[in-house]
C-alpha positions in Angstrom: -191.6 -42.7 -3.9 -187.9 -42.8 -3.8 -186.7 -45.7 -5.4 -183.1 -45.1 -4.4 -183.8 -45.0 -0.8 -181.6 -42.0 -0.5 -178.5 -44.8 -0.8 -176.6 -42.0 -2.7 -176.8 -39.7 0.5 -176.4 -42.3 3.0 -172.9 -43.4 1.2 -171.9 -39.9 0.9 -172.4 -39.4 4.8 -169.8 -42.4 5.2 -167.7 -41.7 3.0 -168.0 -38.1 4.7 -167.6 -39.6 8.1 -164.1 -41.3 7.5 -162.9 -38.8 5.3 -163.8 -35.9 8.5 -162.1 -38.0 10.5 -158.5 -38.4 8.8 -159.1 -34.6 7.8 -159.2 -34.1 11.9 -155.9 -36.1 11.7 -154.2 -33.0 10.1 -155.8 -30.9 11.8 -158.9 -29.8 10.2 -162.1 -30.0 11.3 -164.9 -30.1 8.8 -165.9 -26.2 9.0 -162.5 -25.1 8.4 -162.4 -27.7 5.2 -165.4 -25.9 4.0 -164.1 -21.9 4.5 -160.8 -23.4 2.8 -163.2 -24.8 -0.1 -165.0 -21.5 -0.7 -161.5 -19.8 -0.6 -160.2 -21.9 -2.8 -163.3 -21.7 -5.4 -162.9 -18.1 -4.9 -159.4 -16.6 -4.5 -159.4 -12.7 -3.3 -162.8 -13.1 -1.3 -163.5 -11.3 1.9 -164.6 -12.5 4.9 -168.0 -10.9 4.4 -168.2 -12.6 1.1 -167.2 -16.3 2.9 -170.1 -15.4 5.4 -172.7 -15.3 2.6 -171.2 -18.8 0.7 -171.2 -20.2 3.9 -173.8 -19.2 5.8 -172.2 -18.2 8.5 -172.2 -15.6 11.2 -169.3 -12.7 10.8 -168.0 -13.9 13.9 -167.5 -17.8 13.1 -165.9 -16.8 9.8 -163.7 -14.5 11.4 -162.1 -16.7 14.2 -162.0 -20.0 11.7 -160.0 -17.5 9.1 -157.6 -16.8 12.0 -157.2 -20.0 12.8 -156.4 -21.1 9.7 -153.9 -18.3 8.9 -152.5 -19.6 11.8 -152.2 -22.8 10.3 -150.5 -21.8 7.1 -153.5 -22.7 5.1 -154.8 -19.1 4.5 -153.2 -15.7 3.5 -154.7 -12.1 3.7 -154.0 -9.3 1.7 -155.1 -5.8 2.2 -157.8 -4.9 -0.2 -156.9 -2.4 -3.1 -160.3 -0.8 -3.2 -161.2 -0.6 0.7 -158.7 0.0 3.2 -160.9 -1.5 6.0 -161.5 -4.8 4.3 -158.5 -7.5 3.1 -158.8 -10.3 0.6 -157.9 -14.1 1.4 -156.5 -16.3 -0.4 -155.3 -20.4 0.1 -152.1 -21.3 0.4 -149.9 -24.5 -1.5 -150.9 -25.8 1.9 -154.4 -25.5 1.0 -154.1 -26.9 -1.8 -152.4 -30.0 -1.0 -155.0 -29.8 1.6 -157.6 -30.3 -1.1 -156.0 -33.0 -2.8 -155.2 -35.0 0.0 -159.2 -35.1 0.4 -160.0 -36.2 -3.4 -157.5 -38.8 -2.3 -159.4 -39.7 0.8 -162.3 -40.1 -1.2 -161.4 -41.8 -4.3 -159.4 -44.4 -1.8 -162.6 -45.1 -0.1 -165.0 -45.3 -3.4 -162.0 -47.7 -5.0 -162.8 -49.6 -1.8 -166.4 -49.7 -1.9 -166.8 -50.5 -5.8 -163.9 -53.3 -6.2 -166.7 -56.3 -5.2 -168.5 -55.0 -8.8 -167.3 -56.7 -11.6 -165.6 -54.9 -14.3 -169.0 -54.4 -16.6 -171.2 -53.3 -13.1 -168.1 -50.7 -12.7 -168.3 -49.2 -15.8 -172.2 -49.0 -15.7 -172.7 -47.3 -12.4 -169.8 -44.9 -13.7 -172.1 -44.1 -16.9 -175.1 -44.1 -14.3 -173.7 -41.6 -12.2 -172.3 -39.7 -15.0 -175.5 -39.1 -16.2 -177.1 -38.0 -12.4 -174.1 -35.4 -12.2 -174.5 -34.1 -15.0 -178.4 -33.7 -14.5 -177.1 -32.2 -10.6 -174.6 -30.0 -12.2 -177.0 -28.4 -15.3 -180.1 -27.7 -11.9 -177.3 -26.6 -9.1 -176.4 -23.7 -12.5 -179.6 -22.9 -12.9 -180.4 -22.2 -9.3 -182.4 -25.3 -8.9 -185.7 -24.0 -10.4 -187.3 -27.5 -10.9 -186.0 -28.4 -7.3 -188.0 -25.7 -5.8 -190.9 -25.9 -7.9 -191.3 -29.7 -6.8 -190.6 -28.2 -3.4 -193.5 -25.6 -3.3 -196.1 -28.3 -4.4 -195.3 -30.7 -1.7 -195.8 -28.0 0.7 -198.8 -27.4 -1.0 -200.2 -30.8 -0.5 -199.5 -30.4 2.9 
């Protein structure tokens, strides 16, 4: 049974929700945030390489890139060891981009945790530190004990 009642993903999605929309604001829609996210985590990619972090088909990838070039928030570079491919990398823009986001956020969870008391504060920060952390050390590992939970339930089934 799940005694959080999936609250954790159900105040992400708000939080997700308003945060999208002031993103759309400046002009980016949540897909775009995403390809300028994997960018970001990994200056130099190509767009093949964004597909596969992504998900996404060659032709999505290739028309968001553009559009973001466009934008100022993307740069390409031809690609050093294959003439047919070219690397991309963020721009300041992108950056700023970024930030403005973590901005978003922590303005909405500053809003959303200033009815706690001081003490509740600081315990759900040392609560949460502990489930990130736990997230963090599975998400490295590939999730092993994820899918092994995952393969019994379907199991059961």
């Amino acid at each position: 049974m799940d005694k959080t009642h999936r609250q954790i993903t159900k105040i992400a999605r708000e939080v997700g929700k308003f945060t999208a929309r002031t993103m759309k604001a400046e002009g980016v829609g949540t897909a775009e945030f995403d390809l300028i996210h994997a960018v970001r985590k990994n200056p130099g990619i190509t767009q093949s390489e964004i597909c596969k972090i992504l998900g996404a088909d060659k032709g999505a990838v290739a028309k968001q890139t553009a559009n973001l070039e466009a934008k100022g928030f993307l740069r390409r570079e031809n690609n050093p060891k294959d003439g047919r491919s070219q690397l991309i990398f963020p721009t300041e823009q992108a950056q700023r981009l970024k930030n403005s986001k973590a901005h978003i956020e922590a303005l909405f969870y500053e809003w959303l945790t200033e009815t706690l008391h001081e003490e509740e504060q600081m315990e759900l920060e040392r609560l949460l530190g502990i489930l990130y952390q736990r997230c963090k050390e599975e998400s490295k590992a590939g999730f092993p004990e994820m899918m092994a939970r995952i393969k019994c339930a379907m199991q059961k089934d």
